[in-house]
N, CA, C and O atoms as CSV, one atom per row, in Angstrom:
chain,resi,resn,atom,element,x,y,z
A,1,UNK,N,N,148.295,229.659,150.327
A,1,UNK,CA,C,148.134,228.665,151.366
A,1,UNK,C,C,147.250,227.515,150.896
A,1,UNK,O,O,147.305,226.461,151.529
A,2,UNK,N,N,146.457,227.618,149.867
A,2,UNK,CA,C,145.191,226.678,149.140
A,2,UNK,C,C,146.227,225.339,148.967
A,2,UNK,O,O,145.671,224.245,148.872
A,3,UNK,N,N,147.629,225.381,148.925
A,3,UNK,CA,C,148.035,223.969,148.057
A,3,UNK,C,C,148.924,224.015,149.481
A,3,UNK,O,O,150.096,224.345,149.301
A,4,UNK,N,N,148.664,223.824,150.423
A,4,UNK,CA,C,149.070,223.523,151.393
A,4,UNK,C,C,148.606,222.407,152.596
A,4,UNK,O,O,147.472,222.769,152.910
A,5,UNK,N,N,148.968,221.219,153.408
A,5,UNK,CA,C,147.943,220.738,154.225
A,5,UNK,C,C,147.440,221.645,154.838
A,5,UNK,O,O,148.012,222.722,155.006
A,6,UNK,N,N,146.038,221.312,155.374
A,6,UNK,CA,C,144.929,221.490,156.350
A,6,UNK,C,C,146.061,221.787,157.532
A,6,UNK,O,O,147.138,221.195,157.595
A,7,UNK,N,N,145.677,222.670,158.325
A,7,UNK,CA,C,145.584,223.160,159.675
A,7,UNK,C,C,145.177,222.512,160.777
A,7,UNK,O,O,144.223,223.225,161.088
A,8,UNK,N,N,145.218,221.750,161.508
A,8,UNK,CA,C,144.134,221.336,162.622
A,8,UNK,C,C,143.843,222.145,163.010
A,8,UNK,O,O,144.523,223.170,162.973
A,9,UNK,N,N,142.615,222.055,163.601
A,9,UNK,CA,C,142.064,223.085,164.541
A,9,UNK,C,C,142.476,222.302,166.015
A,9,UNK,O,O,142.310,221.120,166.317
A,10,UNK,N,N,143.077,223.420,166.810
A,10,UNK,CA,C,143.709,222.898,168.118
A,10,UNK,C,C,142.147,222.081,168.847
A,10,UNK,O,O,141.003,222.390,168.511
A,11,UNK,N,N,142.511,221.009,169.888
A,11,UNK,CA,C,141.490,219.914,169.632
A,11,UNK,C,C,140.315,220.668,171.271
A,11,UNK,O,O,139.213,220.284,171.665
A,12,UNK,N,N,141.203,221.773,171.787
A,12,UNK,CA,C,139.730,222.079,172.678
A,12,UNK,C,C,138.961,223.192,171.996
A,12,UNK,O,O,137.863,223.621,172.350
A,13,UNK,N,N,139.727,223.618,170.915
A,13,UNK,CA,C,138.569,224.343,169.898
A,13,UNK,C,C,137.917,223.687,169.143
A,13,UNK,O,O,136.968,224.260,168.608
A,14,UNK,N,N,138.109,222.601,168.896
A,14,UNK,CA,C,137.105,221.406,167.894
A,14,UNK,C,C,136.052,221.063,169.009
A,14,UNK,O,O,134.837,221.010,168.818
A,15,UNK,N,N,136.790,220.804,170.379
A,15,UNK,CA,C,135.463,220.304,171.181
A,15,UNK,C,C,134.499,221.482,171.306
A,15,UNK,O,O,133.358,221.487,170.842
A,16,UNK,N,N,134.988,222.329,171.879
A,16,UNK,CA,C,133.801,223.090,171.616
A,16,UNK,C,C,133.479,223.414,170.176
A,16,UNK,O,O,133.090,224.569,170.347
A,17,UNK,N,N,133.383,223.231,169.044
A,17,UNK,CA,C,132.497,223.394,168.156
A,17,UNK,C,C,131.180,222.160,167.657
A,17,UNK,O,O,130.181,222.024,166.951
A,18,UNK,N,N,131.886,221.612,168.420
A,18,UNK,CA,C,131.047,220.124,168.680
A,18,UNK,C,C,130.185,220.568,169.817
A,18,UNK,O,O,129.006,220.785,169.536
A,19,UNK,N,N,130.482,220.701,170.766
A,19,UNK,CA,C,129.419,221.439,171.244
A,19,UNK,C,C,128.607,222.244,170.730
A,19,UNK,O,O,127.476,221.869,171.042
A,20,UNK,N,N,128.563,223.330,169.986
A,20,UNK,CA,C,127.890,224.700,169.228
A,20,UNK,C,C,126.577,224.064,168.417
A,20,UNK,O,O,125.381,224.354,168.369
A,21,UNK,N,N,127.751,222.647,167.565
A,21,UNK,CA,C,127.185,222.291,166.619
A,21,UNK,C,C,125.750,221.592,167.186
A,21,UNK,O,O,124.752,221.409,166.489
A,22,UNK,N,N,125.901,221.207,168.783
A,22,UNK,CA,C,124.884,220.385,169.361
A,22,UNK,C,C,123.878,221.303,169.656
A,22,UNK,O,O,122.766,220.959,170.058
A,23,UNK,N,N,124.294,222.703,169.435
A,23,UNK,CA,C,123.107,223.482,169.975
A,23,UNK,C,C,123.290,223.734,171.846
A,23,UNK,O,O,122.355,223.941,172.620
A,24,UNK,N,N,124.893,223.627,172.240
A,24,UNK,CA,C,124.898,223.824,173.677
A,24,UNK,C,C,125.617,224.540,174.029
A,24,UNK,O,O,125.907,224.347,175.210
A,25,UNK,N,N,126.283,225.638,173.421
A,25,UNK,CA,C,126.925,226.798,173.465
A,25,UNK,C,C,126.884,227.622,172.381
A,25,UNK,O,O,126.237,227.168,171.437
A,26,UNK,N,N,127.508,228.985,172.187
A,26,UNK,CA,C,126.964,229.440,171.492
A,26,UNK,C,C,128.497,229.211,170.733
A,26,UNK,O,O,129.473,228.579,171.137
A,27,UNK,N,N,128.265,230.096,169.300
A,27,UNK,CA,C,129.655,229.811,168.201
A,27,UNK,C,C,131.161,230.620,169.326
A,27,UNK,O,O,131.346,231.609,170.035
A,28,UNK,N,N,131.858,229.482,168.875
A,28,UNK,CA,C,133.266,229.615,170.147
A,28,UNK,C,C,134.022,230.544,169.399
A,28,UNK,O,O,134.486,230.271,168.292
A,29,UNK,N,N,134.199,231.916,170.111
A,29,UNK,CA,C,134.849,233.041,169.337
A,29,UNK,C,C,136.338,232.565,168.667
A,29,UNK,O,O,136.862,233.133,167.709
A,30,UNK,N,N,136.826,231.546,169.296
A,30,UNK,CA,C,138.463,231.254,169.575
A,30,UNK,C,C,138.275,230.107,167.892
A,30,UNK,O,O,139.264,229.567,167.395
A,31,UNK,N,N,136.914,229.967,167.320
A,31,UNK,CA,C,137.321,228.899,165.919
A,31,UNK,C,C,137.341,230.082,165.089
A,31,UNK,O,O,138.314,229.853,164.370
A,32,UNK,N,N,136.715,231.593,164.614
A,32,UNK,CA,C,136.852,232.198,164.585
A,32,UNK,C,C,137.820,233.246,164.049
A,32,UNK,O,O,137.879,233.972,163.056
A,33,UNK,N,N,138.758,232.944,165.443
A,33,UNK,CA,C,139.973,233.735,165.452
A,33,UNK,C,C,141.145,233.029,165.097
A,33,UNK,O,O,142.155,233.503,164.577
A,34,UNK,N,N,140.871,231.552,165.503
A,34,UNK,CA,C,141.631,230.612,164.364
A,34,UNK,C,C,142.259,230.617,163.143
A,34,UNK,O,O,143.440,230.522,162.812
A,35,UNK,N,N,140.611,230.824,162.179
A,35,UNK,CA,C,140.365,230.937,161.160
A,35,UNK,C,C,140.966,232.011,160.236
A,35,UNK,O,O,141.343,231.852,159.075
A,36,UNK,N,N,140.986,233.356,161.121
A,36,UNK,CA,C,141.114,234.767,160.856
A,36,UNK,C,C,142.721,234.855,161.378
A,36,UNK,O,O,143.332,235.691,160.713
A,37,UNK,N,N,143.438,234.287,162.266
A,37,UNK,CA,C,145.019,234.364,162.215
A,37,UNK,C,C,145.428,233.282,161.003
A,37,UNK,O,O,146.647,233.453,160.967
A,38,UNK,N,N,145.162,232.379,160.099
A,38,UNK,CA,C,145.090,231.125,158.704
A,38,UNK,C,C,144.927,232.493,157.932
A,38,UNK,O,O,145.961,232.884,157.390
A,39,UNK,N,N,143.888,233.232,157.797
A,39,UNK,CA,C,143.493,233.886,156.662
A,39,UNK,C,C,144.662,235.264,156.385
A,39,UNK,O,O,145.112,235.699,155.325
A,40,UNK,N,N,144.894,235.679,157.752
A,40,UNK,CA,C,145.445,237.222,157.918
A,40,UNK,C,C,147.254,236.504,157.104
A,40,UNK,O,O,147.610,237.042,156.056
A,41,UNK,N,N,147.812,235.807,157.474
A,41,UNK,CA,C,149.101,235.033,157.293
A,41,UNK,C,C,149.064,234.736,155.984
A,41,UNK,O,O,150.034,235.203,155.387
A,42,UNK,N,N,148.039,233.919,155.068
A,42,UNK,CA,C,147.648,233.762,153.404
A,42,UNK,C,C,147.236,235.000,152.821
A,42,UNK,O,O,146.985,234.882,151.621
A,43,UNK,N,N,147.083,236.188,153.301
A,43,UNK,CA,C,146.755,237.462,152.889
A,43,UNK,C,C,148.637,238.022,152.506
A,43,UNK,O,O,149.350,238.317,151.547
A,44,UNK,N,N,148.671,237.939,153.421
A,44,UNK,CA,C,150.435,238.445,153.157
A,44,UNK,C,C,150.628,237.921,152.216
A,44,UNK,O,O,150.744,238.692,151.264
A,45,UNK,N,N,150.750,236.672,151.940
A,45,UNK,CA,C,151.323,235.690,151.372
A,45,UNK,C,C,150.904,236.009,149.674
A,45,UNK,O,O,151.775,236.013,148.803
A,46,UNK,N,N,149.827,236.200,149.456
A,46,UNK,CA,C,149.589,236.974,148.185
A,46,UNK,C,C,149.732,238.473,148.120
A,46,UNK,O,O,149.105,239.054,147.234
A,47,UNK,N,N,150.578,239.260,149.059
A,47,UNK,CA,C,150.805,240.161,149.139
A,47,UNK,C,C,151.891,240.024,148.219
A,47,UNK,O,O,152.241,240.599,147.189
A,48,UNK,N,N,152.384,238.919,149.039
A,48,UNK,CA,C,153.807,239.595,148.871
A,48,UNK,C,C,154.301,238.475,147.123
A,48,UNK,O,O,155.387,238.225,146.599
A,49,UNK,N,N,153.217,238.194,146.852
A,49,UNK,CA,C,153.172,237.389,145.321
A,49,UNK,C,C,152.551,238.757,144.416
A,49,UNK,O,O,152.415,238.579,143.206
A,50,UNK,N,N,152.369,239.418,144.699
A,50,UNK,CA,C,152.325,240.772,144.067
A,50,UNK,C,C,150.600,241.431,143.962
A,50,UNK,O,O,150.387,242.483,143.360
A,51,UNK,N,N,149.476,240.639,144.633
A,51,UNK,CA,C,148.079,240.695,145.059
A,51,UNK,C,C,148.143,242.410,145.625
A,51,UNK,O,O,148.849,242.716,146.587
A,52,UNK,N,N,147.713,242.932,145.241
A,52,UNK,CA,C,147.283,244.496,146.042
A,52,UNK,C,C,146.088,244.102,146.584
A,52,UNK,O,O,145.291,243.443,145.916
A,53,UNK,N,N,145.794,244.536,148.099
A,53,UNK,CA,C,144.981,244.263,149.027
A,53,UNK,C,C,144.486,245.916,149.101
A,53,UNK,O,O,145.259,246.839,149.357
A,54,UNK,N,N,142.273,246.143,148.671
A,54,UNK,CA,C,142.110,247.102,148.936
A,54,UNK,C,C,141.466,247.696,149.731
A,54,UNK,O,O,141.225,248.890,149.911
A,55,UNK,N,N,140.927,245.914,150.678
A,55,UNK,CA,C,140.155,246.341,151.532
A,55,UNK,C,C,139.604,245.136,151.835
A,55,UNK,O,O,138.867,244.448,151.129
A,56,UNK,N,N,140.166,244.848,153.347
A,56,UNK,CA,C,139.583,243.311,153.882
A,56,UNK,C,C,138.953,244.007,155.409
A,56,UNK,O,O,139.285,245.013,156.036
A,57,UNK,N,N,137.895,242.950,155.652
A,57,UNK,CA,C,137.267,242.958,156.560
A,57,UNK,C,C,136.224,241.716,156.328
A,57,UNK,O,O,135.846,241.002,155.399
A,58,UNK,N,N,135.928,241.926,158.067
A,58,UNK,CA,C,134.566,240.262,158.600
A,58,UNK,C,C,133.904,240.842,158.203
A,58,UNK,O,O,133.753,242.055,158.055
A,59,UNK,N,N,132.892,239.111,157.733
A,59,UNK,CA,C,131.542,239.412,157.266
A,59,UNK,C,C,131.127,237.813,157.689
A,59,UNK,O,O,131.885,236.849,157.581
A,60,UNK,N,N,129.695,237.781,158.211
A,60,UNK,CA,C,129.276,236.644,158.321
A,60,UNK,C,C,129.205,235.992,156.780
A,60,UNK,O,O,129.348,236.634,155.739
A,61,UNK,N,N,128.874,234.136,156.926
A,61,UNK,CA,C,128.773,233.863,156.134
A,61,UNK,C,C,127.824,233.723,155.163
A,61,UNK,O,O,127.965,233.472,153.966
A,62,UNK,N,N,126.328,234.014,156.154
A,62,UNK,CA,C,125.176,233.766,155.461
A,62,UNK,C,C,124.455,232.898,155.466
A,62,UNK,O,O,123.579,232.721,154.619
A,63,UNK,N,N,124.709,232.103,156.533
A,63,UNK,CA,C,124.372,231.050,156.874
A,63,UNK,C,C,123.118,231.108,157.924
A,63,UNK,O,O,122.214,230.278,158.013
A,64,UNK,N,N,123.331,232.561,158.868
A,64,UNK,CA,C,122.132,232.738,159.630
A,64,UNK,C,C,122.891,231.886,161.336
A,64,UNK,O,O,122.113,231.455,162.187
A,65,UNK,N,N,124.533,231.793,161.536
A,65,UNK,CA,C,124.604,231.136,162.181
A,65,UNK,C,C,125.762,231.747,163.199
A,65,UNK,O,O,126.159,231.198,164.226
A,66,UNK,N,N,126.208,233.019,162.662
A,66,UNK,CA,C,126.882,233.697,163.177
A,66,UNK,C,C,128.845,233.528,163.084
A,66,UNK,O,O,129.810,234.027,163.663
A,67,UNK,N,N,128.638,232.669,162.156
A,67,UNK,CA,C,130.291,232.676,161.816
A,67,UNK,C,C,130.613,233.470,160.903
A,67,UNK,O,O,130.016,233.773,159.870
A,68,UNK,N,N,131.787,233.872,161.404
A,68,UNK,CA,C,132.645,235.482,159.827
A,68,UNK,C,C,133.968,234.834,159.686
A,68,UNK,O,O,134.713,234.103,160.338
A,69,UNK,N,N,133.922,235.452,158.500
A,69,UNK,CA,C,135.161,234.992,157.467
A,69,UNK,C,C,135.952,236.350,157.248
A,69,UNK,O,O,135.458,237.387,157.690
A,70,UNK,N,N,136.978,236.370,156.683
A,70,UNK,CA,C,137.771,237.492,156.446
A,70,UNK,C,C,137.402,237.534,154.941
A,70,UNK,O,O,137.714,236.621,154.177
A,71,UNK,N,N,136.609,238.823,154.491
A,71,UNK,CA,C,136.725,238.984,152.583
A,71,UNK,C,C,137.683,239.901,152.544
A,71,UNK,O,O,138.191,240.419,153.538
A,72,UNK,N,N,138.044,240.200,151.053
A,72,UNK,CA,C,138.842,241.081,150.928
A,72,UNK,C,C,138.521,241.228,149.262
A,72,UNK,O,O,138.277,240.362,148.422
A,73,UNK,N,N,138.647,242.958,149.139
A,73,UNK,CA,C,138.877,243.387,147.664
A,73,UNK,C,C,140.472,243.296,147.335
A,73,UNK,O,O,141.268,243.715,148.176
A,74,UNK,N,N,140.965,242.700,146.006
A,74,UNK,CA,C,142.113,242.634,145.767
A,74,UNK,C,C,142.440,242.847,144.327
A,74,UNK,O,O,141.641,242.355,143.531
A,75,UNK,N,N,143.320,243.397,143.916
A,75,UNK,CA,C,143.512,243.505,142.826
A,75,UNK,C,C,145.022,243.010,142.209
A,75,UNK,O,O,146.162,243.336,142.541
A,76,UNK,N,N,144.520,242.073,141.160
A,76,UNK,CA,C,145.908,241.028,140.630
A,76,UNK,C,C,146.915,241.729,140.093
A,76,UNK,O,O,146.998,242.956,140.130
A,77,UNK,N,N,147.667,241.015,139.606
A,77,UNK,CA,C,149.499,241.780,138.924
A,77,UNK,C,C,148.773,242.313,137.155
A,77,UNK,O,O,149.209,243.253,136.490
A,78,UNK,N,N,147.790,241.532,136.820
A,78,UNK,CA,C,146.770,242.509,135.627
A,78,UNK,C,C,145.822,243.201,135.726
A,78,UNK,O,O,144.977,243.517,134.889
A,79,UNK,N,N,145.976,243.543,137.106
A,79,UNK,CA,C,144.785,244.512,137.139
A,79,UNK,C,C,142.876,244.633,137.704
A,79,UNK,O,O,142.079,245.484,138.100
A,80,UNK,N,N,142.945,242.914,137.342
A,80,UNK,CA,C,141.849,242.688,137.754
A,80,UNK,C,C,141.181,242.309,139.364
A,80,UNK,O,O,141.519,241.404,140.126
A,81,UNK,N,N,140.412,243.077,139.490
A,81,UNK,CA,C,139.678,243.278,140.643
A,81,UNK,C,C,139.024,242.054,141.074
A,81,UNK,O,O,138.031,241.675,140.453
A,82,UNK,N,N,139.484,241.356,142.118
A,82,UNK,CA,C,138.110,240.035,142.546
A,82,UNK,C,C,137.926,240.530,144.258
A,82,UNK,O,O,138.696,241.336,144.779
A,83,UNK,N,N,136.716,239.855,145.017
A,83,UNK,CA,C,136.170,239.562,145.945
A,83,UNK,C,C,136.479,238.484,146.175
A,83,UNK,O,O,135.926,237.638,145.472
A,84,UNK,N,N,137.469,237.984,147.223
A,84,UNK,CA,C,137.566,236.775,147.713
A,84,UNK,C,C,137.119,236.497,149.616
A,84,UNK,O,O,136.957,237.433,150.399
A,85,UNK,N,N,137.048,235.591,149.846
A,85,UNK,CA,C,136.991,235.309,150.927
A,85,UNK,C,C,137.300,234.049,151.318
A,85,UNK,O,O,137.066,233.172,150.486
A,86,UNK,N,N,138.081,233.492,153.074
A,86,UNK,CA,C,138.687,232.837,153.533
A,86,UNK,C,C,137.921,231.998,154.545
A,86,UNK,O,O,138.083,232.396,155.699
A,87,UNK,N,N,137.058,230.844,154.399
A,87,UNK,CA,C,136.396,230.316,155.297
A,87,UNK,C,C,137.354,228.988,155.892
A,87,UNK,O,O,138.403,228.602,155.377
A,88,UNK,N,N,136.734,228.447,157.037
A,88,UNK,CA,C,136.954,227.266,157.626
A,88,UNK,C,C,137.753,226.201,156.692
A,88,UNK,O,O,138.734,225.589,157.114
A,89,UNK,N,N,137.152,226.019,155.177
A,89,UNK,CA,C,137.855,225.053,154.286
A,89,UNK,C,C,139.244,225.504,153.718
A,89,UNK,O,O,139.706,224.848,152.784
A,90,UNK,N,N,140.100,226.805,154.312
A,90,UNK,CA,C,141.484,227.158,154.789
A,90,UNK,C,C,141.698,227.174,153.439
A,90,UNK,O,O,142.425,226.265,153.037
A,91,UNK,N,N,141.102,228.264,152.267
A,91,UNK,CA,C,141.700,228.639,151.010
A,91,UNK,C,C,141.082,229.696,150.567
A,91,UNK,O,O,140.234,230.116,151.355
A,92,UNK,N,N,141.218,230.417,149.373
A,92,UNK,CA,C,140.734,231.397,148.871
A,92,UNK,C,C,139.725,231.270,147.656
A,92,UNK,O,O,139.862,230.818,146.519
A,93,UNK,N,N,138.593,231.876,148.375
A,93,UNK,CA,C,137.438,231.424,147.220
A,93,UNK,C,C,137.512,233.093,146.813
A,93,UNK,O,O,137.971,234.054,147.431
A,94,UNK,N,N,136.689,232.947,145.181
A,94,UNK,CA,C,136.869,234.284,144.719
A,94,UNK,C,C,135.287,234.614,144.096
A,94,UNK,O,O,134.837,233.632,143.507
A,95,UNK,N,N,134.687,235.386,144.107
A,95,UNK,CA,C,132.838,235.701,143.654
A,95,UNK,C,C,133.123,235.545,142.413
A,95,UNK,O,O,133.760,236.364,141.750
A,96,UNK,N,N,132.537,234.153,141.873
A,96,UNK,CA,C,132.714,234.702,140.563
A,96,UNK,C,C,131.087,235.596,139.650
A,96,UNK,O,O,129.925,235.481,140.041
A,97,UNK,N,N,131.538,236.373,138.486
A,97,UNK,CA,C,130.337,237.360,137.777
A,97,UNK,C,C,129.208,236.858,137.568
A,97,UNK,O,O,128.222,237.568,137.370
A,98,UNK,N,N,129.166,235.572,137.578
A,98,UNK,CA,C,128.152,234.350,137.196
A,98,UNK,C,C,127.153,234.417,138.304
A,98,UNK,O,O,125.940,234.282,138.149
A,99,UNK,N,N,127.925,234.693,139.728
A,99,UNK,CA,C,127.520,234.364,140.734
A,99,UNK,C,C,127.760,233.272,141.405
A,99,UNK,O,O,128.067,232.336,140.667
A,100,UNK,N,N,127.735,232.981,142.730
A,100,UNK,CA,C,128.632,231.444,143.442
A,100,UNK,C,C,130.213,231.794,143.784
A,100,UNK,O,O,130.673,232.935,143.750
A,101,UNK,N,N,130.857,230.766,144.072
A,101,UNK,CA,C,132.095,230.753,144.611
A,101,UNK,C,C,132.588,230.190,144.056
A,101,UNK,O,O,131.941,229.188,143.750
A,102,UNK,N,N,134.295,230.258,143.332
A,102,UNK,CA,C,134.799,229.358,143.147
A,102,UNK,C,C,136.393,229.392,143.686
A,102,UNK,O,O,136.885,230.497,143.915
A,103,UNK,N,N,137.101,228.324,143.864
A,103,UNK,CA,C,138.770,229.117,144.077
A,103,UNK,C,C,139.469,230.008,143.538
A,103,UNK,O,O,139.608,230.178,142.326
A,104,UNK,N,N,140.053,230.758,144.594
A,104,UNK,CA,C,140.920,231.913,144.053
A,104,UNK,C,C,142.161,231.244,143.330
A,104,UNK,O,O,142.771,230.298,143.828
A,105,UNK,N,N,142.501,231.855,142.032
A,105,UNK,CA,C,143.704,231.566,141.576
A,105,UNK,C,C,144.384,233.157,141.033
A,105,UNK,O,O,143.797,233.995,140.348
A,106,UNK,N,N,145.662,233.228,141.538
A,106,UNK,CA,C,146.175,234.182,140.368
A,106,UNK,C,C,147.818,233.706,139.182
A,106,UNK,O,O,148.178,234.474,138.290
């Protein structure tokens, strides 16, 4: 899904994150779940490009702000094992050994 346009976010879920962002509600479960029906749909999608999926689940981001992302352990068509995860910027980042994030590619 990474080489694909952007998604809008439907525009009364943008307003309220504009709100959140003001500090006048709290994080809107529905950007969220947005995010996580984008991620669950690009999960297949390297499924079915031959990605073995060994274990996805939410995790906040770390931010201290209460938004979760979908990670997932996956293992490529060689074998190799990465940690990726699917935030708001609607692509696949992968941990790299170094430490940090960078895009998922396989």
């Amino acid at each position: 899904m990474s080489t694909k346009t952007r998604i809008r976010v439907p525009a009364k879920i943008e307003n309220q994150m504009k709100q959140w962002r003001q500090g006048l509600i709290p994080l809107p479960t529905a950007y969220v779940d947005f995010h996580l029906e984008l991620a669950e749909a690009s999960l297949e999608e390297l499924k079915k490009q031959g990605v073995i999926v060994h274990n996805d689940y939410m995790a906040e981001d770390g931010h201290g702000d209460g938004m979760k992302f979908l990670h997932a352990i996956v293992e490529q068509k060689d074998g190799k094992l990465s940690k990726i995860k699917w935030g708001d910027y609607q692509h696949w980042m992968a941990k790299c050994e170094s430490g940090g994030w960078a895009s998922f590619r396989i």
